[in-house]
C-alpha positions as CSV (number, residue, x, y, z in Angstrom):
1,X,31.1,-15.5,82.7
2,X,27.1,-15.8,83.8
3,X,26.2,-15.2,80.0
4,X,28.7,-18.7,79.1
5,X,27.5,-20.4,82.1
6,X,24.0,-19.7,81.1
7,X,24.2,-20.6,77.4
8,X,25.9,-24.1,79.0
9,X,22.5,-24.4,80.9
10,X,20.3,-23.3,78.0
11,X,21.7,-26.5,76.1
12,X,20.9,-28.5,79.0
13,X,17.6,-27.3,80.4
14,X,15.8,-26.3,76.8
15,X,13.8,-30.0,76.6
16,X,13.3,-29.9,80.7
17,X,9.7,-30.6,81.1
18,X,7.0,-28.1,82.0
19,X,6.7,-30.4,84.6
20,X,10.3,-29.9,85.8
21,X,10.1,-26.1,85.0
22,X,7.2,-26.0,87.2
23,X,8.5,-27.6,90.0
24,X,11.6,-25.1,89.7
25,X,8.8,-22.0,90.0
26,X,7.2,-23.6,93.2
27,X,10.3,-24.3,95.0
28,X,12.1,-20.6,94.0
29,X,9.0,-19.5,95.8
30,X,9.2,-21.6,98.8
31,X,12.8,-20.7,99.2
32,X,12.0,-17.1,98.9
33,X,9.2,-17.7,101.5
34,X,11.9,-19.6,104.1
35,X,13.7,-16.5,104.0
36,X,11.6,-15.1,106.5
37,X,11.7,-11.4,108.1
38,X,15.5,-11.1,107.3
39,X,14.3,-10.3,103.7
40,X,12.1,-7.6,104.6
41,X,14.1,-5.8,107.0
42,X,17.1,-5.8,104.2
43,X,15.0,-4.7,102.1
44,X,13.4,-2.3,104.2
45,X,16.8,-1.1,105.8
46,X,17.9,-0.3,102.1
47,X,14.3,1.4,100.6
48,X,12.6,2.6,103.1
49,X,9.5,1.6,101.6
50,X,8.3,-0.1,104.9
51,X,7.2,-3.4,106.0
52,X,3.4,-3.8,105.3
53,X,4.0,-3.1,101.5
54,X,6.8,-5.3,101.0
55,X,5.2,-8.0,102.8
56,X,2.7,-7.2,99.6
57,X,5.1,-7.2,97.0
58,X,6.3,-10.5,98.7
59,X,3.3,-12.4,98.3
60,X,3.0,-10.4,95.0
61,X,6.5,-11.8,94.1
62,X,6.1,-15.6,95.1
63,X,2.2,-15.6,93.9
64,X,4.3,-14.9,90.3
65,X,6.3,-17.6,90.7
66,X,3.3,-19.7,91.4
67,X,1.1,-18.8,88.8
68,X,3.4,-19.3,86.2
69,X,4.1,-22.9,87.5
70,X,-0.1,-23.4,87.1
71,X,-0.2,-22.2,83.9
72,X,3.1,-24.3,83.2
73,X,0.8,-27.2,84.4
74,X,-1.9,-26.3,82.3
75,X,-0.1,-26.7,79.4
76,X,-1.9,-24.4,77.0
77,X,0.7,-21.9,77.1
78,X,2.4,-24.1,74.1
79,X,-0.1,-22.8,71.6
80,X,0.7,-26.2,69.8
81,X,-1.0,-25.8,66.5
82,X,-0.6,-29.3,64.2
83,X,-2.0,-28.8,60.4
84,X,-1.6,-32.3,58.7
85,X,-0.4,-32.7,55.4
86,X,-3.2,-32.2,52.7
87,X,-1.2,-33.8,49.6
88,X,-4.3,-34.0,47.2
89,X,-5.4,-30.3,47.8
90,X,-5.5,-28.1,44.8
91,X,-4.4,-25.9,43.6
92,X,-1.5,-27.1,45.8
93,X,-0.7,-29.6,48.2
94,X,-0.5,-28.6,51.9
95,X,3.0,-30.0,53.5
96,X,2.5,-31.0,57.2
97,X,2.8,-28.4,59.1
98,X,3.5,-27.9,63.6
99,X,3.9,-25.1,65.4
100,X,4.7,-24.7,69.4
101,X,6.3,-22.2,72.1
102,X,9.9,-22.9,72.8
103,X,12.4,-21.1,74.8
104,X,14.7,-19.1,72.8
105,X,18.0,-19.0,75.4
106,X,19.6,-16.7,77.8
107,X,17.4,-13.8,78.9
108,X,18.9,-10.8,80.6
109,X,16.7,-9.2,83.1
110,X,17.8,-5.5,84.9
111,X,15.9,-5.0,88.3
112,X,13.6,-1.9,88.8
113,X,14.7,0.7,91.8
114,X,10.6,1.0,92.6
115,X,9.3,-2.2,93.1
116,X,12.8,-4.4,94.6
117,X,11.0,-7.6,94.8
118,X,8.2,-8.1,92.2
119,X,10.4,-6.0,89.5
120,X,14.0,-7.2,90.4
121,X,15.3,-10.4,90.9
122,X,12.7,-12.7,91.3
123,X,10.0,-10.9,89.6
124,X,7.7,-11.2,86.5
125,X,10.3,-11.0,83.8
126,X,12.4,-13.7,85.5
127,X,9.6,-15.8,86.1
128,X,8.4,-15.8,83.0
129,X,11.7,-16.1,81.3
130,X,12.3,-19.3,83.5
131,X,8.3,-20.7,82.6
132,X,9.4,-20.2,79.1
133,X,12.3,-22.3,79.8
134,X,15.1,-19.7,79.2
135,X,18.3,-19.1,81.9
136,X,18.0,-16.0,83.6
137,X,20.8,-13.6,84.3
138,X,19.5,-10.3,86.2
139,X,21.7,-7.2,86.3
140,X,20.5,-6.1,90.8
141,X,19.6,-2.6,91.4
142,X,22.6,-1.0,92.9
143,X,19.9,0.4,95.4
144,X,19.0,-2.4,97.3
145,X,22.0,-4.7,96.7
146,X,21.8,-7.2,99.7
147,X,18.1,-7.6,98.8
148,X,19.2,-9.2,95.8
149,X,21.7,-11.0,97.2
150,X,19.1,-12.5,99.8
151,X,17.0,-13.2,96.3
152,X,20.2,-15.5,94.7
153,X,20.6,-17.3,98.0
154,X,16.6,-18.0,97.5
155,X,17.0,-19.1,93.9
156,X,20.3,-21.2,94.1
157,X,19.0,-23.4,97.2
158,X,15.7,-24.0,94.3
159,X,18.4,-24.2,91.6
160,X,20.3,-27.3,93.9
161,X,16.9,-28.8,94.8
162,X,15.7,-29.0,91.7
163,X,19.2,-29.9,89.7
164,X,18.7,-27.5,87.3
165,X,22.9,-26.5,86.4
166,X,23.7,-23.5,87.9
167,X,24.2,-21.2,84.9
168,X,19.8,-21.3,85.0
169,X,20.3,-18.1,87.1
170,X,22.9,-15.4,87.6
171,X,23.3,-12.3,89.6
172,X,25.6,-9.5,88.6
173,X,26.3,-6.3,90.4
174,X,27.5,-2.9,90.0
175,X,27.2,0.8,90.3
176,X,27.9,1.4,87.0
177,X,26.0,1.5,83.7
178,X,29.4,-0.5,82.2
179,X,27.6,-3.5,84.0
180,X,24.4,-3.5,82.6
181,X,26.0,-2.8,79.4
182,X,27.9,-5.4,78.8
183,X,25.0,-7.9,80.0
């Protein structure tokens, strides 16, 4: 079901503005930021890796987020090349030729045990999936579940803010490799 809802969203969001995308990527970090303490003592509670480093890997995590949206604003990221026709050139003529970055679709992204905010839900391969334009659907770490689940909260109040459709982002769970396999 999250892999049909996100294809549906692929063929809605792939011509959203980096503009748009942007916005998205600023407001998943905001959200992520409103969640306050409760985030870090869930995710502490299920680690153990403390509360000074994962208020690191917090800011780590939402400084992603953000940076992508800069560089989204920047705009060089396209790599746009345009190489215009050359019809007269010998031996042969040129045709017109244009190249750019465009997303590709769904990407499936399967969260790190180590590392349970900047390499699980919300982390560089989902940012940069979403700055690329692609719906993400993240397989959580069956080690710090209700982390991840704090995480979705996060991204669906950006996801409703910034009317993206709500196949853009899915969380699935499980203990068992069978999950991550079918993703």
């Amino acid at each position: 079901n999250a892999v049909v809802a996100a294809v549906d969203a692929y063929s809605q969001t792939r011509t959203f503005s980096a503009s748009r995308l942007a916005d998205f990527l600023d407001k998943a970090a905001e959200e992520i930021m409103a969640l306050g303490d409760e985030l870090l003592q869930t995710a502490d509670m299920e680690t153990g890796l403390g509360l000074p480093r994962l208020t690191g890997e917090r800011g780590r995590t939402t400084g992603q987020l953000q940076a992508f949206a800069k560089m989204l604003r920047e705009g060089s990221y396209v790599e746009a090349i345009i190489d215009t026709a050359l019809p007269d050139r010998q031996p042969a003529p040129r045709p017109d030729i244009r190249r750019m970055r465009v997303p590709i679709g769904p990407v499936g992204v399967f969260s790190a045990s180590n590392f349970p905010f900047a390499f699980a839900v919300a982390g560089g391969d989902t940012a940069s999936a979403w700055a690329a334009g692609n719906p993400v659907i993240v397989k959580g770490h069956p080690g710090h579940p209700a982390t991840s689940e704090l995480f979705a909260v996060a991204i669906n109040r950006a996801i409703t803010t910034a009317g993206f459709p709500a196949g853009w982002f899915s969380l699935v769970q499980g203990n068992t490799v069978e999950v991550g396999q079918l993703l």
